[in-house]
N, CA, C and O atoms as a GROMACS GRO file, in nm:
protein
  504
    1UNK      N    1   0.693  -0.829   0.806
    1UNK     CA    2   0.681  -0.685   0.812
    1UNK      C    3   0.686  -0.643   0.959
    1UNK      O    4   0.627  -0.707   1.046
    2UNK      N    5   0.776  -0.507   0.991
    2UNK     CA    6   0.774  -0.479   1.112
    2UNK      C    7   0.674  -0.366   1.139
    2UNK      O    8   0.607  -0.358   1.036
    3UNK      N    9   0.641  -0.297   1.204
    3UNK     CA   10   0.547  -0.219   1.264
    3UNK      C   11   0.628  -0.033   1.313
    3UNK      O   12   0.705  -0.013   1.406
    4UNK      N   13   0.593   0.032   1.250
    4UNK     CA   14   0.657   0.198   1.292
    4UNK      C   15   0.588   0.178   1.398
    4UNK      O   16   0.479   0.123   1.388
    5UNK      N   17   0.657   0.233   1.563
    5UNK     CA   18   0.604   0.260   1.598
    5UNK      C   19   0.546   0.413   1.627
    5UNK      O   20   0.440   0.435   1.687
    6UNK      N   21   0.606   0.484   1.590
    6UNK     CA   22   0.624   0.624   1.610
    6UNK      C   23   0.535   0.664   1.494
    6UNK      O   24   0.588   0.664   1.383
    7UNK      N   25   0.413   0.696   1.503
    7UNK     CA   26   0.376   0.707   1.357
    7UNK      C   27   0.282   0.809   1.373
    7UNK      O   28   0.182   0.782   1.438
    8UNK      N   29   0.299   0.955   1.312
    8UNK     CA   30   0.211   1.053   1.339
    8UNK      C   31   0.090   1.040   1.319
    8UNK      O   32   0.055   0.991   1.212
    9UNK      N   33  -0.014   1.083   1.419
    9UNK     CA   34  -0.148   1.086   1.400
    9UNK      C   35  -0.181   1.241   1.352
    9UNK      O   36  -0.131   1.345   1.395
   10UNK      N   37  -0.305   1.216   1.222
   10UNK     CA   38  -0.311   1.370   1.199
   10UNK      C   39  -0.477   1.416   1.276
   10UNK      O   40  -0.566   1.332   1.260
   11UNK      N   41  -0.512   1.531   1.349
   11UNK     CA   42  -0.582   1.532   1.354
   11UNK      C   43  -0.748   1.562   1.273
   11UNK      O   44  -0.774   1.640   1.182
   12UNK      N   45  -0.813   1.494   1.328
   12UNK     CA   46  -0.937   1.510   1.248
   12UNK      C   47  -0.897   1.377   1.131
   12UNK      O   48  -0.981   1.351   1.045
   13UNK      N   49  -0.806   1.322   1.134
   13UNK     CA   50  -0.846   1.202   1.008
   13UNK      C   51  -0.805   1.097   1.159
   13UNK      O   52  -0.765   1.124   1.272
   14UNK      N   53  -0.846   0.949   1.074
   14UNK     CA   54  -0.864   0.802   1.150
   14UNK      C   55  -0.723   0.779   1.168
   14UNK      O   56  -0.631   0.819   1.097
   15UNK      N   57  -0.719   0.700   1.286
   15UNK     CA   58  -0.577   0.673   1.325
   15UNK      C   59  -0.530   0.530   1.212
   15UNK      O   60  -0.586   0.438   1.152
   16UNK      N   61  -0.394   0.585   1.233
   16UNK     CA   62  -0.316   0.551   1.116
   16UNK      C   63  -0.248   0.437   1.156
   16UNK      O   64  -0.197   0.474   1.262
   17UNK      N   65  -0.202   0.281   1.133
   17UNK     CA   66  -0.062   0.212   1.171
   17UNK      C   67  -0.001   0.206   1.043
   17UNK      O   68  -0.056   0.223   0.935
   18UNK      N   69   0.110   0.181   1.064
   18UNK     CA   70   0.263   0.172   0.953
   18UNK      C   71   0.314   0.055   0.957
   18UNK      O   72   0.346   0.012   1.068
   19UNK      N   73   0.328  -0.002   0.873
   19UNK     CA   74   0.381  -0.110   0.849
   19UNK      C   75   0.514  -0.130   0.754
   19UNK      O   76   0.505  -0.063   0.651
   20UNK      N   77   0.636  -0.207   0.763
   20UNK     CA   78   0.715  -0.201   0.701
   20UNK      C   79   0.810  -0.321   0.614
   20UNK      O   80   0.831  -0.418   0.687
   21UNK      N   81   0.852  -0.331   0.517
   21UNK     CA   82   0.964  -0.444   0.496
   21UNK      C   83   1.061  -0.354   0.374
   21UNK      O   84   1.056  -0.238   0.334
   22UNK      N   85   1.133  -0.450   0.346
   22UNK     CA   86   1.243  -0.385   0.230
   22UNK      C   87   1.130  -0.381   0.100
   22UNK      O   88   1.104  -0.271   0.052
   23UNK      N   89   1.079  -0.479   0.056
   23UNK     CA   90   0.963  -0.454  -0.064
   23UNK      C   91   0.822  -0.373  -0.041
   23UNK      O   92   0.755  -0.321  -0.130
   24UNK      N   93   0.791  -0.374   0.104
   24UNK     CA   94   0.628  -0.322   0.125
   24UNK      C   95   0.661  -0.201   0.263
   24UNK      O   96   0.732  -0.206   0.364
   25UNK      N   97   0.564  -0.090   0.201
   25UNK     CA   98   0.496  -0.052   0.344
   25UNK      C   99   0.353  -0.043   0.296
   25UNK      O  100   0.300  -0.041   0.185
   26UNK      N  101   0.313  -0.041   0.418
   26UNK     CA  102   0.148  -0.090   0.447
   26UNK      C  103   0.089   0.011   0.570
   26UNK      O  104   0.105  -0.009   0.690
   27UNK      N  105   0.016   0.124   0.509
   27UNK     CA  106  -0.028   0.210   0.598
   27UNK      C  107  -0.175   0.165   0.619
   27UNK      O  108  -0.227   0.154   0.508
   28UNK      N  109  -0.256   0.137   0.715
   28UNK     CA  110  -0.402   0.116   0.754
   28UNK      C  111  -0.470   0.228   0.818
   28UNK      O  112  -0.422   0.292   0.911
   29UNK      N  113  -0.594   0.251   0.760
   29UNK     CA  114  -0.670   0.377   0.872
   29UNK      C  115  -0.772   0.307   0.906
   29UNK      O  116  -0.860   0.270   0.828
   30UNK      N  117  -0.766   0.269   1.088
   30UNK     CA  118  -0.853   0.249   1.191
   30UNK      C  119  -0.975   0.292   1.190
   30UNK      O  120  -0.988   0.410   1.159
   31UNK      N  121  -1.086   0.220   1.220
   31UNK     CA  122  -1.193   0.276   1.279
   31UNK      C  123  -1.165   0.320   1.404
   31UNK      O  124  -1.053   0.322   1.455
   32UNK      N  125  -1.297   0.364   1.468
   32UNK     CA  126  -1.262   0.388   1.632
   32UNK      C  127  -1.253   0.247   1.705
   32UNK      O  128  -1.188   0.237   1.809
   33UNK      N  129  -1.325   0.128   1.644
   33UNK     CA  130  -1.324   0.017   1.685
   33UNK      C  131  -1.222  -0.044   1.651
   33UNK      O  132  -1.230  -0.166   1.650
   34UNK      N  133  -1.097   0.020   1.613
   34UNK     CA  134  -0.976  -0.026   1.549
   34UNK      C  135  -0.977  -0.144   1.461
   34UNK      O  136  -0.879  -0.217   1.445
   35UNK      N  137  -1.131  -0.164   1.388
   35UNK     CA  138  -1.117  -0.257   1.234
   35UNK      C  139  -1.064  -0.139   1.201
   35UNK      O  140  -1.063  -0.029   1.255
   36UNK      N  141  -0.999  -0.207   1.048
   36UNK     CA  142  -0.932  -0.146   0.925
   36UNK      C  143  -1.031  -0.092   0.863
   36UNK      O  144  -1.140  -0.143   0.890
   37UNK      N  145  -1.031  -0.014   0.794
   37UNK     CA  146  -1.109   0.126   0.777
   37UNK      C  147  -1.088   0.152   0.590
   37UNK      O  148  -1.174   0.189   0.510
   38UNK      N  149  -0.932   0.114   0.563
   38UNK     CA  150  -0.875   0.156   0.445
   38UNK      C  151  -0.744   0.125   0.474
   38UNK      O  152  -0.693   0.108   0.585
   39UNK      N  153  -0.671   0.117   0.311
   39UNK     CA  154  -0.520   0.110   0.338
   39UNK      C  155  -0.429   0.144   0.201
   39UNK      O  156  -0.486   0.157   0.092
   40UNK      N  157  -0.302   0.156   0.213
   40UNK     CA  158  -0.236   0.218   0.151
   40UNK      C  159  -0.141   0.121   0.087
   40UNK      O  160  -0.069   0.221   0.079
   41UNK      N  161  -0.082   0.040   0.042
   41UNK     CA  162  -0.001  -0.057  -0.031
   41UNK      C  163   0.102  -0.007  -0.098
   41UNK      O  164   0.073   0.034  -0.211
   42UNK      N  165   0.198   0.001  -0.070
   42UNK     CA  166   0.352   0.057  -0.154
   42UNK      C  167   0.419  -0.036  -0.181
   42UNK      O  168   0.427  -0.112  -0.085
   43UNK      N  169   0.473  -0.071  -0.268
   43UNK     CA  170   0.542  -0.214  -0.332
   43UNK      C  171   0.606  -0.207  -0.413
   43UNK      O  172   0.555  -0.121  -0.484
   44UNK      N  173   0.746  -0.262  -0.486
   44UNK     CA  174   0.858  -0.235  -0.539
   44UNK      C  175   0.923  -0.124  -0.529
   44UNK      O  176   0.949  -0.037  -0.613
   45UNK      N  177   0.951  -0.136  -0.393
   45UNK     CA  178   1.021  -0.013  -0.315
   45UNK      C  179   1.135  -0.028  -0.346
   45UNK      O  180   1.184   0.076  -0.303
   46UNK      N  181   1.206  -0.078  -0.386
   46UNK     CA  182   1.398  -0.091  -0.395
   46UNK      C  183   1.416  -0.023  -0.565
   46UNK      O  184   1.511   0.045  -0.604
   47UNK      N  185   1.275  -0.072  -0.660
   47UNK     CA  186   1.277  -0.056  -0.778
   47UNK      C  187   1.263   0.065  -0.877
   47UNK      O  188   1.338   0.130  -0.949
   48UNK      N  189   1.135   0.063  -0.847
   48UNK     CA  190   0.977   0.156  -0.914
   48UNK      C  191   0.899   0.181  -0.839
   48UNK      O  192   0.819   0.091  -0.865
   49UNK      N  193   0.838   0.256  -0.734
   49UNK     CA  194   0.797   0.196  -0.621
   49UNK      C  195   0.632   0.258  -0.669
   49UNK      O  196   0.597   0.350  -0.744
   50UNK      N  197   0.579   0.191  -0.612
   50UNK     CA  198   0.394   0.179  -0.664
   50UNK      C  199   0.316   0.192  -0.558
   50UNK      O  200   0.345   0.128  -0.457
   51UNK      N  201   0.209   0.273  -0.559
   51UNK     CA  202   0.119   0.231  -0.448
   51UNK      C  203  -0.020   0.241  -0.510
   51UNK      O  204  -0.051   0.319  -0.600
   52UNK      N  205  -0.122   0.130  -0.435
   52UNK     CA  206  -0.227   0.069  -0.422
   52UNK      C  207  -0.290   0.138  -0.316
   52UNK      O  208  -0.225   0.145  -0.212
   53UNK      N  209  -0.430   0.203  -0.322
   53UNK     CA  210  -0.476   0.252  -0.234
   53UNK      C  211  -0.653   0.220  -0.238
   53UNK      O  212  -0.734   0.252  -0.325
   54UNK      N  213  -0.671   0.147  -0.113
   54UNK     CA  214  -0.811   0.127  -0.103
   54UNK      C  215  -0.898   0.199   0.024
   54UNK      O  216  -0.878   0.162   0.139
   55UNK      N  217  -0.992   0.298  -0.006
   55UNK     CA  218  -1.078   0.330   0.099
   55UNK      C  219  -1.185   0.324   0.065
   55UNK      O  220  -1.196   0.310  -0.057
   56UNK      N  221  -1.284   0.327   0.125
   56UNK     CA  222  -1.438   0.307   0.112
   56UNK      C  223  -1.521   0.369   0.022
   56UNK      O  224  -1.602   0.312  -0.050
   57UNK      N  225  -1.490   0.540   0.031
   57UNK     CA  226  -1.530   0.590  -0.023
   57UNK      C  227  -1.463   0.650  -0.180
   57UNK      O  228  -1.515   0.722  -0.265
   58UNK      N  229  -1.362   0.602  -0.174
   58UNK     CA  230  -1.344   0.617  -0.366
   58UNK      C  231  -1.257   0.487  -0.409
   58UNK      O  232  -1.195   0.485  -0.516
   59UNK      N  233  -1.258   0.375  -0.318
   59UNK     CA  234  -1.237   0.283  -0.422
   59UNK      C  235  -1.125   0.269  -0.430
   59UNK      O  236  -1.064   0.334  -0.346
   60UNK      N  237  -1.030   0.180  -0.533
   60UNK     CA  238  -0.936   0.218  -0.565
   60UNK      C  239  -0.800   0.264  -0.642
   60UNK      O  240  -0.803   0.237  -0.762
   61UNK      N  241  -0.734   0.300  -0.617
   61UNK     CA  242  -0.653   0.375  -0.671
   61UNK      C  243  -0.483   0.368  -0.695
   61UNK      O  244  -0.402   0.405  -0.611
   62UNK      N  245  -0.456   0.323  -0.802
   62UNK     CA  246  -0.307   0.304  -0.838
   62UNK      C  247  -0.235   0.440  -0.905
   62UNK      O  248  -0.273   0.526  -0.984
   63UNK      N  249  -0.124   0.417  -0.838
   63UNK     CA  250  -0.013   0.546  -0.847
   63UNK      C  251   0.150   0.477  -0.816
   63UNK      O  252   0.189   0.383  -0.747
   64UNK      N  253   0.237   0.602  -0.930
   64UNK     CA  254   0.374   0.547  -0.937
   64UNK      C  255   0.433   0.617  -0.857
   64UNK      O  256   0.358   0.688  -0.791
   65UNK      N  257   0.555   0.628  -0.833
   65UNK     CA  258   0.602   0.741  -0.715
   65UNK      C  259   0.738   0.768  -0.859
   65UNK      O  260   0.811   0.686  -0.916
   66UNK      N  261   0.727   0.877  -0.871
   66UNK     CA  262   0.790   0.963  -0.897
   66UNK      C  263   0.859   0.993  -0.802
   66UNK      O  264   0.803   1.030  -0.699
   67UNK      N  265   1.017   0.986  -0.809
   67UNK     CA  266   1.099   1.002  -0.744
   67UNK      C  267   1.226   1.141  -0.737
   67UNK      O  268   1.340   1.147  -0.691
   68UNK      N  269   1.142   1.231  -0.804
   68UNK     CA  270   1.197   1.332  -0.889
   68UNK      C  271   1.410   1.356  -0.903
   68UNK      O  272   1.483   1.454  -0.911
   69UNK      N  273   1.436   1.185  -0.900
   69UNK     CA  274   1.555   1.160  -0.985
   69UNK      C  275   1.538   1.148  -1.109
   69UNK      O  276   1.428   1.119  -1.154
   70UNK      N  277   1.678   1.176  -1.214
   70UNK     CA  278   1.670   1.129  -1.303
   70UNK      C  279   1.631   1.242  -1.397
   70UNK      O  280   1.561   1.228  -1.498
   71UNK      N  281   1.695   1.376  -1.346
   71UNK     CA  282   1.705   1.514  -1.429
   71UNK      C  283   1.794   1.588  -1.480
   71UNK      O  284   1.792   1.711  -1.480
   72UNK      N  285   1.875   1.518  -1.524
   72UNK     CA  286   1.991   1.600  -1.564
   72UNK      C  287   1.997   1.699  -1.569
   72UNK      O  288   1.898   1.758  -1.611
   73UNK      N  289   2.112   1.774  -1.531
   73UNK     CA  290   2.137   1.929  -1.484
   73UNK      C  291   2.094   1.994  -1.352
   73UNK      O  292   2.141   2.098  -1.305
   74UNK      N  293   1.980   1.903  -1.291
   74UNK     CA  294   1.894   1.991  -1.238
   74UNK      C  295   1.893   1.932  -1.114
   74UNK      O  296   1.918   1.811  -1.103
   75UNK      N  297   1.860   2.025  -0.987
   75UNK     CA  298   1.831   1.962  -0.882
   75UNK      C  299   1.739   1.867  -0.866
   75UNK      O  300   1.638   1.867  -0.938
   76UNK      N  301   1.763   1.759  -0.758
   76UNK     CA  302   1.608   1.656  -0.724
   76UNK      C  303   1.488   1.695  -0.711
   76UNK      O  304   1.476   1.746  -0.599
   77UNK      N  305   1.379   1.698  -0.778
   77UNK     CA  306   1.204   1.722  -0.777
   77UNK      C  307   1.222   1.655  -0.650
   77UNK      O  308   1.307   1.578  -0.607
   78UNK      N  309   1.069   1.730  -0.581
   78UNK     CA  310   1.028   1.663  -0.509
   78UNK      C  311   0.985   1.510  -0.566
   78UNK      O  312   0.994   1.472  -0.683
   79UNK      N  313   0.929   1.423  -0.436
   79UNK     CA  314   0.864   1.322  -0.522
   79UNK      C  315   0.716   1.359  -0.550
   79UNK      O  316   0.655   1.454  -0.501
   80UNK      N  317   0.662   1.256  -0.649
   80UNK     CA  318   0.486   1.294  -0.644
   80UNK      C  319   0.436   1.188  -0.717
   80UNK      O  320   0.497   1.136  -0.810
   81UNK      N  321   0.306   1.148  -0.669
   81UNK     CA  322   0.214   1.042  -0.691
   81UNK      C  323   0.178   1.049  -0.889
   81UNK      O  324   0.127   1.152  -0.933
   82UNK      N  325   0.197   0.983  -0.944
   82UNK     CA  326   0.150   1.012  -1.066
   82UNK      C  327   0.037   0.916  -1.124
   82UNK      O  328   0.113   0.827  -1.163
   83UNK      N  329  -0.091   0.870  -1.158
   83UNK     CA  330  -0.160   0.803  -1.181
   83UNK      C  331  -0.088   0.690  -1.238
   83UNK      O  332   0.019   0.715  -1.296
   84UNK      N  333  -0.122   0.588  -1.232
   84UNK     CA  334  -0.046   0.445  -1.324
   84UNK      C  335  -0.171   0.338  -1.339
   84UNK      O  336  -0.216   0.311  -1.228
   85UNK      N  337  -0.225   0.284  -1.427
   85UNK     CA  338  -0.350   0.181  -1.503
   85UNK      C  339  -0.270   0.054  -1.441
   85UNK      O  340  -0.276   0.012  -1.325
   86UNK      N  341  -0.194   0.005  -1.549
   86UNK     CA  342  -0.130  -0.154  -1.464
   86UNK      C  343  -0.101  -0.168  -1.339
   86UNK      O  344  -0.031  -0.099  -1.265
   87UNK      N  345  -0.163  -0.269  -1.319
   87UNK     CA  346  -0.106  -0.337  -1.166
   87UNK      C  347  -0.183  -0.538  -1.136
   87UNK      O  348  -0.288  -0.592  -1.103
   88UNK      N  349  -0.019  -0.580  -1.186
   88UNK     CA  350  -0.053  -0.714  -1.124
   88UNK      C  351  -0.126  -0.714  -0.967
   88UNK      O  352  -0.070  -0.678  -0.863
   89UNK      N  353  -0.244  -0.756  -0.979
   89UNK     CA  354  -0.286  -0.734  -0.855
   89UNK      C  355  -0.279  -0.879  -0.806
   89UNK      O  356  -0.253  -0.885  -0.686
   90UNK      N  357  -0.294  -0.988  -0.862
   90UNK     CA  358  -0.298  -1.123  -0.852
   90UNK      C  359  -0.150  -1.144  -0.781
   90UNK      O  360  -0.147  -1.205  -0.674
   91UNK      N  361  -0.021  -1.090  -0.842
   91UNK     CA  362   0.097  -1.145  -0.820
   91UNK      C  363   0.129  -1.062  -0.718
   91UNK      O  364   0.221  -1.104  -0.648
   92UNK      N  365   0.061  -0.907  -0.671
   92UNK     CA  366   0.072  -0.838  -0.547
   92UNK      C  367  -0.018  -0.888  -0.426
   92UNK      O  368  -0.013  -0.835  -0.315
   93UNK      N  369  -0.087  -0.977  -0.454
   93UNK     CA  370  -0.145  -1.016  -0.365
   93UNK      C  371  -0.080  -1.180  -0.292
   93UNK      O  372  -0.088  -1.209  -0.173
   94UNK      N  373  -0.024  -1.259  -0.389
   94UNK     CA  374   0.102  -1.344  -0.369
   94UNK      C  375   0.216  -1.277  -0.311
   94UNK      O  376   0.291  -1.348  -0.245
   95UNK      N  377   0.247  -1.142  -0.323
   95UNK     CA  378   0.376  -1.105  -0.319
   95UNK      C  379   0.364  -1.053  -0.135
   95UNK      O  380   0.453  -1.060  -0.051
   96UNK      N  381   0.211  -0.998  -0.116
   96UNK     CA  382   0.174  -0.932   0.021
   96UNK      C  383   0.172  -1.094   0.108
   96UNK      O  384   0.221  -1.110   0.220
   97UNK      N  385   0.134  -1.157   0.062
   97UNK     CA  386   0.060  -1.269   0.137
   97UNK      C  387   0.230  -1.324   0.198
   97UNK      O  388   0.281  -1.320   0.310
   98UNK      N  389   0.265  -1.357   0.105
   98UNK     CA  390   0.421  -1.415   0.174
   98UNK      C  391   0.528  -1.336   0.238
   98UNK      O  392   0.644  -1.371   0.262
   99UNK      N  393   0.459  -1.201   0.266
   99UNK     CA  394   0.529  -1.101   0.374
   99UNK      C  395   0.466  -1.068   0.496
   99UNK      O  396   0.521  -1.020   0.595
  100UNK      N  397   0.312  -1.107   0.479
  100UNK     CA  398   0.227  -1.078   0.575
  100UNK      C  399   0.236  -1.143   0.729
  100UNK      O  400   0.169  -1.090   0.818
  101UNK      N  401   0.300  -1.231   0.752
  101UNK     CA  402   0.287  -1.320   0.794
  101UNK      C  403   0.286  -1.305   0.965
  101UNK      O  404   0.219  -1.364   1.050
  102UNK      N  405   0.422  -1.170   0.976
  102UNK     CA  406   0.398  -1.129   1.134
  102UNK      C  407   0.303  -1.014   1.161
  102UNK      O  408   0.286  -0.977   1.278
  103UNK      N  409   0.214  -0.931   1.019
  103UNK     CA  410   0.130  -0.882   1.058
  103UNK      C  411   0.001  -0.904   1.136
  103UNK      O  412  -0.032  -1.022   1.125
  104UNK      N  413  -0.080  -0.837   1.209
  104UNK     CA  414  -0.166  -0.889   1.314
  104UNK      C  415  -0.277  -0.952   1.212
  104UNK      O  416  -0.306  -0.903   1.104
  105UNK      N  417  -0.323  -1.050   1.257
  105UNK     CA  418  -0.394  -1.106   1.113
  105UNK      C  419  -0.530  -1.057   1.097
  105UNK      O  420  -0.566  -1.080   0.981
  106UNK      N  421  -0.630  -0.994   1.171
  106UNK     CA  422  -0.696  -0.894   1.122
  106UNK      C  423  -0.670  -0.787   1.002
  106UNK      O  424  -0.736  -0.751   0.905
  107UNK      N  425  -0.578  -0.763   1.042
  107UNK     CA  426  -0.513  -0.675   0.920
  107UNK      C  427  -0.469  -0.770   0.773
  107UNK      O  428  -0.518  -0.736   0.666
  108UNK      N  429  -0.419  -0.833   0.776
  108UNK     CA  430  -0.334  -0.903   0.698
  108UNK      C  431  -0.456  -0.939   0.629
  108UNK      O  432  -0.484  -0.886   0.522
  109UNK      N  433  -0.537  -1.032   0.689
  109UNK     CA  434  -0.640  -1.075   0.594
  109UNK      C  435  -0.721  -0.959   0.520
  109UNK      O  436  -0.725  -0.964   0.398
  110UNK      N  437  -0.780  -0.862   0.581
  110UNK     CA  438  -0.813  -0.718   0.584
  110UNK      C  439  -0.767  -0.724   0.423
  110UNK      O  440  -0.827  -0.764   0.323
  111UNK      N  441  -0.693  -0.691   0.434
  111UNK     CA  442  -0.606  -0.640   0.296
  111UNK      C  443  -0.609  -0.750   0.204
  111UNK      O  444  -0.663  -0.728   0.096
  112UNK      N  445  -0.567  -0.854   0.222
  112UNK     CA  446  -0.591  -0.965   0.142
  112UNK      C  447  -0.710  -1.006   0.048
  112UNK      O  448  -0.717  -1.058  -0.062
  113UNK      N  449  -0.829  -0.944   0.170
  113UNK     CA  450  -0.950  -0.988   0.142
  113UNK      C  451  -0.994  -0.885   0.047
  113UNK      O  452  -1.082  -0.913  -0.034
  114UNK      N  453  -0.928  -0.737   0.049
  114UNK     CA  454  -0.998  -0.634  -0.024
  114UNK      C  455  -0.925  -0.649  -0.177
  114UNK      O  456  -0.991  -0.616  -0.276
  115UNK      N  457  -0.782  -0.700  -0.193
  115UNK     CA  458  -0.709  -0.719  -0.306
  115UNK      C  459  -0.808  -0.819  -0.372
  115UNK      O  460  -0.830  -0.802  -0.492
  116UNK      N  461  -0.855  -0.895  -0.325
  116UNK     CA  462  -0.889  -0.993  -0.374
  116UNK      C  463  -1.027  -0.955  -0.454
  116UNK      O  464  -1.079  -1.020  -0.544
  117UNK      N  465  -1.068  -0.843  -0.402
  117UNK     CA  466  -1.205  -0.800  -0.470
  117UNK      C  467  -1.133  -0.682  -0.573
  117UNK      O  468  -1.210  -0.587  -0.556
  118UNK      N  469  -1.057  -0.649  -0.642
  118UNK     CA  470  -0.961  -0.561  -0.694
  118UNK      C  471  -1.054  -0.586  -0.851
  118UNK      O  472  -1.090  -0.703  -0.861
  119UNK      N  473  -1.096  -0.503  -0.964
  119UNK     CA  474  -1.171  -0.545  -1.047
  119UNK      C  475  -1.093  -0.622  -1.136
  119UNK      O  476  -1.141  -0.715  -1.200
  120UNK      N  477  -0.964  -0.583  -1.144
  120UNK     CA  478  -0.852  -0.678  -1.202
  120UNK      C  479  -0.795  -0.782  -1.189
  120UNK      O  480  -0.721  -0.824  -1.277
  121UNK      N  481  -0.822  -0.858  -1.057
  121UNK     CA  482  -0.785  -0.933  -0.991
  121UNK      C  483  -0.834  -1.078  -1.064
  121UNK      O  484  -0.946  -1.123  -1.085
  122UNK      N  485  -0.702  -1.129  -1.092
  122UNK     CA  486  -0.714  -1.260  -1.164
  122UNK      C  487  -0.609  -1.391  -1.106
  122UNK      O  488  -0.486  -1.393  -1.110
  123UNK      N  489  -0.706  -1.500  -1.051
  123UNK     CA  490  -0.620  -1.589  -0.962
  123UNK      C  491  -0.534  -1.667  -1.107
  123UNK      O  492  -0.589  -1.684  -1.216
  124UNK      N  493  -0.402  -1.701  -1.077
  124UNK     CA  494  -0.354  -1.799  -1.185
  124UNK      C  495  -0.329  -1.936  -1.163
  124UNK      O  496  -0.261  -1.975  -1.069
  125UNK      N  497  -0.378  -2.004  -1.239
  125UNK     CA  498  -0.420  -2.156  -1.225
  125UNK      C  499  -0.273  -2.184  -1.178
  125UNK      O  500  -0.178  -2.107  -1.191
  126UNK      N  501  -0.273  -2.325  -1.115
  126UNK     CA  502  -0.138  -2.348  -1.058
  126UNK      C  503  -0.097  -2.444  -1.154
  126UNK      O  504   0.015  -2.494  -1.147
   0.00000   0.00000   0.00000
């Protein structure tokens, strides 16, 4: 995964890094001590694209991206987050781990470590 560097800060919320590949982006919000704070997980980006979202204070949260293609007649919808229940979290956490690899590993594990506490989260015997 490569790194945005250009990545707007909004004010009054925690600074943000961006992270990127053809299957993942990976947004993190900083403390001031620049630990990871929370993060954002987008995955089957070429496909269906999904995001995983963990922050402190609500936990977390799966959503599909509506891509507002796929309307006949009609102009493109915007896109928009739509709630979604399933999510291999076990095989997204295999799938992060073997992309993670040039991320700074604070982070990488960061995320790893919070998937891993996911209430769904089921390792599969090898």
């Amino acid at each position: 995964m490569k790194e945005n560097i250009h990545v707007r800060q909004i004010p009054g919320e925690k600074k943000r890094r961006w992270f990127h590949s053809r299957e993942f982006d990976l947004i993190v919000w900083l403390e001031d001590d620049e630990t990871p704070a929370g993060f954002e997980l987008c995955y089957d980006k070429p496909r269906q694209q999904r995001s995983l979202r963990w922050l402190p204070q609500s936990g977390f949260s799966h959503t599909t991206v509506d891509d507002g293609e796929g309307r006949p007649l009609r102009h493109k919808g915007s896109p928009i987050l739509q709630q979604e229940a399933r999510v291999d979290v076990a095989g997204l956490h295999a799938a992060f781990a073997g992309e993670s690899a040039l991320l700074p590993r604070e982070i990488a594990d960061y995320v790893l470590r919070t998937l891993a506490q996911h209430p769904h989260y089921e390792m599969t015997p090898c």
